[in-house]
Structure formats: structure tokens, C-alpha cells
C-alpha positions as CSV (number, residue, x, y, z in Angstrom):
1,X,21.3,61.9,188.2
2,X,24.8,61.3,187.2
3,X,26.0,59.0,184.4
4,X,26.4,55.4,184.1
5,X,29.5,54.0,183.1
6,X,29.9,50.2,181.3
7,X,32.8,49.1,180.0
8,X,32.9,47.1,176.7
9,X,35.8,45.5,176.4
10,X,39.3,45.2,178.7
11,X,41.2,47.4,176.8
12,X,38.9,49.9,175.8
13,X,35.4,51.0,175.1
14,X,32.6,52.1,177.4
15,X,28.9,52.8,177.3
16,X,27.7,55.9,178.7
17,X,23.9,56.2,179.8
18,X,22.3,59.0,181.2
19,X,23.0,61.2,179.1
20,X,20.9,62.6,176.4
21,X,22.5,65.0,173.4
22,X,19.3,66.8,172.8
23,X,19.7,68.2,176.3
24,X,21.5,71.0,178.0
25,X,24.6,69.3,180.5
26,X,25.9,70.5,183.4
27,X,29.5,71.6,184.1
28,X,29.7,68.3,186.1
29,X,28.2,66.2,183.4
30,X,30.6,66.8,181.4
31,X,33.4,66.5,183.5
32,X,32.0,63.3,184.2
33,X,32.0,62.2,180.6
34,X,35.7,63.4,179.9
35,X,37.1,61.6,183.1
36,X,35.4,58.0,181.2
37,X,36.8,58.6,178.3
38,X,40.0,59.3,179.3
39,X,39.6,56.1,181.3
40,X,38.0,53.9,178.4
41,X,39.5,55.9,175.4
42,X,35.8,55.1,173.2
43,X,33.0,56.0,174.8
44,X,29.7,54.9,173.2
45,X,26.2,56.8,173.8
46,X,23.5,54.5,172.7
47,X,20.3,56.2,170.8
48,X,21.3,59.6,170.4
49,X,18.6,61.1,167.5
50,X,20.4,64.5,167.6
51,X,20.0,66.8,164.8
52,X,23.5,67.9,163.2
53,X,23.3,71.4,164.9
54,X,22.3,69.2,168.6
55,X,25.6,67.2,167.1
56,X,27.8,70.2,166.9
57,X,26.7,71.4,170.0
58,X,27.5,68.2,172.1
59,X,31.0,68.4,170.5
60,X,31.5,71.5,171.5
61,X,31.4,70.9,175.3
62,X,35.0,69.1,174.7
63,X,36.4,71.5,172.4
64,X,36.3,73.4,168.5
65,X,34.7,71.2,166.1
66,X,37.4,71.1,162.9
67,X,36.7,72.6,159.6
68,X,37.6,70.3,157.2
69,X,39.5,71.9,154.5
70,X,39.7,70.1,151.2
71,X,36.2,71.0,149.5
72,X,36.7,69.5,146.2
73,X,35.4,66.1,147.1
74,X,32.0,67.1,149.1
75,X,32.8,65.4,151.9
76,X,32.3,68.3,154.2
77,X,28.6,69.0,154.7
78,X,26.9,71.8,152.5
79,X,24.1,72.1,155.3
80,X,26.4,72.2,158.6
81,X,30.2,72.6,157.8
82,X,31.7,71.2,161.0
83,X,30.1,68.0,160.2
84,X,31.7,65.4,158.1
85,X,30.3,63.0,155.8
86,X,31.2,59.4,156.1
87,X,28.3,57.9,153.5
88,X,27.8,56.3,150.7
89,X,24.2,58.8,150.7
90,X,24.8,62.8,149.6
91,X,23.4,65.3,150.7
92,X,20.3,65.1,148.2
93,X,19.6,61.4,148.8
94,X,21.9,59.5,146.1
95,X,23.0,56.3,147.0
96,X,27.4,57.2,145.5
97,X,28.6,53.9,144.0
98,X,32.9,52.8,145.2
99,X,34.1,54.4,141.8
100,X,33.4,58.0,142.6
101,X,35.9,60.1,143.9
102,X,34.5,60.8,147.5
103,X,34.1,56.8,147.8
104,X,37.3,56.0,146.7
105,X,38.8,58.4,149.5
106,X,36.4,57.1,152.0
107,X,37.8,53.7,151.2
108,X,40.6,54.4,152.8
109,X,38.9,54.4,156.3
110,X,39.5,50.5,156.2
111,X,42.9,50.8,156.9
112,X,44.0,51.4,160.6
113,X,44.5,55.4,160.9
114,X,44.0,58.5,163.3
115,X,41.9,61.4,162.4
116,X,43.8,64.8,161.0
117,X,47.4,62.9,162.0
118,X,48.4,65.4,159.5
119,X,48.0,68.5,161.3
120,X,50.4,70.5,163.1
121,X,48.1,69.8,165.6
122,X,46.0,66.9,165.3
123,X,42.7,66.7,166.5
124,X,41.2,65.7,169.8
125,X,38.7,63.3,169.2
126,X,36.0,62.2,167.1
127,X,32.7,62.0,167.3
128,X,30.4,59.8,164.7
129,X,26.6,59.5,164.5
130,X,25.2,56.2,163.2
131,X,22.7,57.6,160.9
132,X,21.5,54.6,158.7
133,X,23.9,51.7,159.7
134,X,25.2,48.7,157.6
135,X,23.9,45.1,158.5
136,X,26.8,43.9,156.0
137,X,29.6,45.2,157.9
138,X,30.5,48.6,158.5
139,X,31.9,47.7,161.9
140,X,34.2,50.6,163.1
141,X,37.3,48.9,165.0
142,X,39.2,50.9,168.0
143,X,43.0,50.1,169.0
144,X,44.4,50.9,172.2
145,X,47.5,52.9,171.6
146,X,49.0,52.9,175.1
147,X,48.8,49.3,176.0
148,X,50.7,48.5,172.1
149,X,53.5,50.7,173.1
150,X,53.6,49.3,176.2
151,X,54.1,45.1,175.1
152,X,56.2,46.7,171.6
153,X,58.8,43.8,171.5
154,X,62.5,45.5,171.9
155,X,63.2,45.7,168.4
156,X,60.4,47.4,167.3
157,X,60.6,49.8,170.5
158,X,64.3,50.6,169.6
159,X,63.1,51.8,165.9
160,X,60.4,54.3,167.0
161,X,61.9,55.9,170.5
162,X,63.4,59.2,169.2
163,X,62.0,59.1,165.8
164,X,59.6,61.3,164.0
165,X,57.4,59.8,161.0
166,X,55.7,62.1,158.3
167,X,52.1,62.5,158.1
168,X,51.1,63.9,154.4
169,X,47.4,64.4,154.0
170,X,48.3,63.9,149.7
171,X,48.5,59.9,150.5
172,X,45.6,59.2,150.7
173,X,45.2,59.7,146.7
174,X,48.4,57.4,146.3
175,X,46.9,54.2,149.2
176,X,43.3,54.1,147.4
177,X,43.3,56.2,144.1
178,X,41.1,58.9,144.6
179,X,41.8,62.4,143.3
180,X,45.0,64.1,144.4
181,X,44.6,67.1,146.6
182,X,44.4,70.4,144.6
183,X,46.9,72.8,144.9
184,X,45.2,75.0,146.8
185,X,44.5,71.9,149.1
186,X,47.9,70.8,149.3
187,X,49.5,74.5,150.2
188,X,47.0,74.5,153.1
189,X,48.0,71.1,154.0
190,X,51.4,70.5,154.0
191,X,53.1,67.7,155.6
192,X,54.3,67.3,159.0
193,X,56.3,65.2,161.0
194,X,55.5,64.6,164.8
195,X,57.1,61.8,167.2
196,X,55.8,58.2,167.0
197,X,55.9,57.5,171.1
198,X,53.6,60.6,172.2
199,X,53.0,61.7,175.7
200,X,49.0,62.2,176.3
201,X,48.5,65.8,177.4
202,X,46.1,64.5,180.1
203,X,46.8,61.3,181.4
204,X,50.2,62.0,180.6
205,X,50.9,57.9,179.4
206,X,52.8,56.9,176.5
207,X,51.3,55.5,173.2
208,X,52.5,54.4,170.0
209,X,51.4,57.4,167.4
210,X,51.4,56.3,163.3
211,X,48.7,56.7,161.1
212,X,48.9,54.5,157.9
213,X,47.4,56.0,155.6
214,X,49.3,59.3,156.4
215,X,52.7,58.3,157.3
216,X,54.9,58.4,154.3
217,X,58.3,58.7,155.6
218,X,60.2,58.0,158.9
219,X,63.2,60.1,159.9
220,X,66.3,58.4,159.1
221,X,64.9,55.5,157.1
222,X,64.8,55.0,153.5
223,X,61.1,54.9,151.9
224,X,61.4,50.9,151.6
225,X,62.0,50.4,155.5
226,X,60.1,53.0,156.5
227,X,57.5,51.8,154.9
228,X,57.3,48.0,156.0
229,X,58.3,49.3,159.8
230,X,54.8,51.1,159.6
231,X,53.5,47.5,158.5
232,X,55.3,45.8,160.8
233,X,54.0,48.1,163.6
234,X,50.4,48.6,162.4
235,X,50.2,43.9,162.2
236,X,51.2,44.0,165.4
237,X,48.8,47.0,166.9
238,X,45.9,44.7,165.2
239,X,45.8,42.3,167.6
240,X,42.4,41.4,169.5
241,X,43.7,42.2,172.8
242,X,43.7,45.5,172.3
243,X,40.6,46.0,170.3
244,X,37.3,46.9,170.8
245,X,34.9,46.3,167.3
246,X,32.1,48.4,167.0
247,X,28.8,47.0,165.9
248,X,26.6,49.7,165.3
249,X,23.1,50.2,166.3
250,X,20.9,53.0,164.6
251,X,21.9,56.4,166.6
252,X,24.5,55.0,168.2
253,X,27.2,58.3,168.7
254,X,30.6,56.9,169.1
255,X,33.2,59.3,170.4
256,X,37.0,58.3,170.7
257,X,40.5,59.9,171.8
258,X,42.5,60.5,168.4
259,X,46.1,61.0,170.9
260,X,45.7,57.0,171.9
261,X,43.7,54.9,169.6
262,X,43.3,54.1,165.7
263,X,40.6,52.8,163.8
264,X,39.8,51.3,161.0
265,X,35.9,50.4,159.7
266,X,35.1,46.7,158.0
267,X,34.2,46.7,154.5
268,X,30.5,47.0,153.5
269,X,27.9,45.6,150.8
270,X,28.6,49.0,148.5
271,X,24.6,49.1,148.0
272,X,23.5,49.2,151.3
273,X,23.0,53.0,152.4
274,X,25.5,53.6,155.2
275,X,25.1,57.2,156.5
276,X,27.5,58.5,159.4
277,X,28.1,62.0,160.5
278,X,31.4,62.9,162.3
279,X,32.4,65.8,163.6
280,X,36.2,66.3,164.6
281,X,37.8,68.3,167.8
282,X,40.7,70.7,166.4
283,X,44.0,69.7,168.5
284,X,44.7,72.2,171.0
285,X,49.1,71.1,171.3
286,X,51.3,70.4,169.2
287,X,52.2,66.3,169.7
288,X,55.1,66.0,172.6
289,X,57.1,62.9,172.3
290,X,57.2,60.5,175.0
């Protein structure tokens, strides 16, 4: 039958029907699907009510689903450990309110980032699962990557070409005040620095890579500059031409290219139940700079 591909915005997002999770694909399928997304960068599958295990599965047609490794928050499911939690719902039905640790650290999510930037090789791609959706908000928001390193003004460009910044997966307690990493956390963890223009290993196109909530140094800046520069960079990225918003539908599965986007979800009514399952493709290279 072959897939259908519609495009949701110019600069990136696509719907993909004809497929269906719960299914067996073939080879070609799935070829299929990767050749979108590394067109569209987001690719959207609309009504997708896949169990956890039929998530995991899907995922791994593209590659390893991650592990993630810091345990001390339960935000790595007790039932299925490559999936993630992104809720506000645990895993025996509570509705979390903002002030407990895993909510503080989910909070974060608002702010414009990259999944497991602080890897020595960060992931793939993402894939989320609308579970129970907000009305409120909870709109997930994509940028494209390539297109802002592409119109970066001259003075910006000149600041990132040749330049490594410092992804440290211990900021996140220090942005949104959750609970440090342990230490057993942090030794497994530590940071790393990888180029801010990156070469796609497929398409082979530059893009812009920082990660805000990660980057806590730039080589050869002092913390003060660095840190506005990521500012400066991450204001300009926001810009509507090279976003595509997200507004969720129940079972929607959204899957997105971690090398050439960032995202960033709109805050919430804190009691609404919002429950999203992600699972996370482990980066197969380390980052080559552009």
C-alpha cells in the first residue's frame, strides 16, 4: 500500500498515514518512513493505540531504544524501562502536583532543548505517545536546526564556527530546581563538549547544535558570555518561520530527528492529567562538526 506523506508546516513537520504501529512493517516501509523524516525532520502518526511493548518495538525498527540512567526520580518506567515518563500521572494512577521532584525536572521541558545532548553520543530521535493529552496547553514546539544555521546573521555565525559548547546533564537541577543528580548519577554522566555547527550523518547538512538546558559553558568564553550567546542564539532559533507547534490529538505518536531540531512543550493547567510516553534512540556517532 505504501505510505502517505503530508507536510505540516514549510519548514518542518509531516503526517504519515498508512501506517499502523500495532502491525508488522516491511523492510520498504520503513525505509519509506526514514526517507520522510529525514525530509520533514517531525514526522507525526495520527491514532497510534500501541501498547508500550508495540511502542518499543516501532522504535526499534530505527535503532536501540536508550536506557535512561538516573533512577532516583522515577521517570524511567517501572513496567517497560526503555520508555520514559513525561506525566504529571505515575505509574499507579496519582495525579504528581509541580513541587515534586520529578515535576520540577520535567519542567524544564519548556525551555527549547535536544534529547540526551549530553551524551558522548546523543541520541537519534525521539519518539512520544500522546497518552492522555492537555486541552490547556501542552503543545510540543519543533525548531528546524538547519534552516537557523543557515539565515545565523554574521556575528552570531562567527561565535559558533569552530567552537565547542558543554552539555552537563547536572543543569537541569540548577535551570528549574529539582534534585541534583546523585553521585552515582553524575559519575555515569559526566559532561561533554561537542561542536555547535554539526554535520548530519545522513543528509550530511549543517545545523546549529545547543541545547539550553544542557549547555553550561562554551569553549573560550567566560560563563557570563557564554551564557547570554546561548540566549542570544536560542531568541533567535524561536522564530515562527522555522517552527512547527504541535497540538496533540489523543494517540497522536510524534517522532522527531534530535541531530537537527529542538523542542520545547507549552506550559499546562498543572491539574489536568497529561500522560506522554517517549522512548529515545541511543546515538550511534559521536557529533562531527560542520
Amino acid at each position: 500500500m505504501g505510505i502517505t506523506v503530508k507536510p505540516r508546516h514549510p519548514a518542518l513537520g509531516a503526517e504519515i498515514l498508512g501506517i499502523d504501529m500495532r502491525q508488522p512493517i516491511d523492510a520498504a516501509t520503513v525505509q519509506a518512513v526514514s526517507d520522510a523524516w529525514m525530509k520533514h525532520l517531525v514526522l507525526v502518526f495520527p491514532d497510534q493505540r500501541v501498547s508500550d511493548a508495540e511502542h518499543v518495538a516501532f522504535t526499534r525498527k530505527f535503532g536501540e531504544p536508550e536506557i535512561f540512567h538516573q533512577t532516583s526520580l522515577h521517570l524511567r518506567s517501572d513496567r517497560v524501562r526503555e520508555i520514559f515518563l513525561v506525566s504529571n500521572v505515575d505509574e499507579q494512577d496519582r495525579l504528581m502536583t509541580p513541587a515534586e521532584p520529578s515535576q520540577k525536572q520535567l519542567s524544564s521541558s519548556r525551555q527549547w532543548h535536544t534529547d540526551s545532548s549530553y551524551r558522548p553520543m546523543p541520541s537519534v530521535g525521539s519518539l512520544l505517545h500522546g497518552i492522555e493529552i492537555s486541552r490547556t496547553g501542552g503543545i510540543t514546539q519543533f525548531i528546524n536546526m538547519y534552516m537557523v544555521y543557515d539565515d545565523l546573521p554574521e556575528g552570531l555565525r562567527k561565535q559558533v564556527e569552530g567552537r565547542k559548547a558543554r552539555h552537563d546533564f547536572g543543569m537541569l537541577s540548577r535551570v528549574v530546581g529539582s534534585p541534583p543528580p546523585t553521585a552515582e548519577e553524575q559519575a555515569a554522566m559526566p559532561p561533554v563538549w561537542h561542536p555547535m555547527v554539526r554535520c548530519h550523518p545522513v543528509t550530511g547538512r549543517k545545523s546549529l547544535y545547543i541545547s539550553s538546558i544542557y549547555n553550561d559553558a562554551i569553549e573560550g568564553m567566560a560563563d557570563g558570555p557564554a551564557r547570554r550567546l546561548i540566549e542570544e542564539l536560542t531568541e533567535f532559533a524561536a522564530q515562527p518561520k522555522y517552527m512547527y507547534r504541535h497540538v496533540w490529538e489523543p494517540h497522536d505518536v510524534v517522532m522527531w530527528d534530535n541531530r537537527c531540531t529542538v523542542h520545547a512543550v507549552t506550559p499546562h493547567d498543572p491539574g489536568e492529567r497529561r500522560v506522554m510516553h517517549r522512548t529515545t534512540i541511543v546515538g550511534r556517532e559521536p557529533v562531527t562538526a560542520g
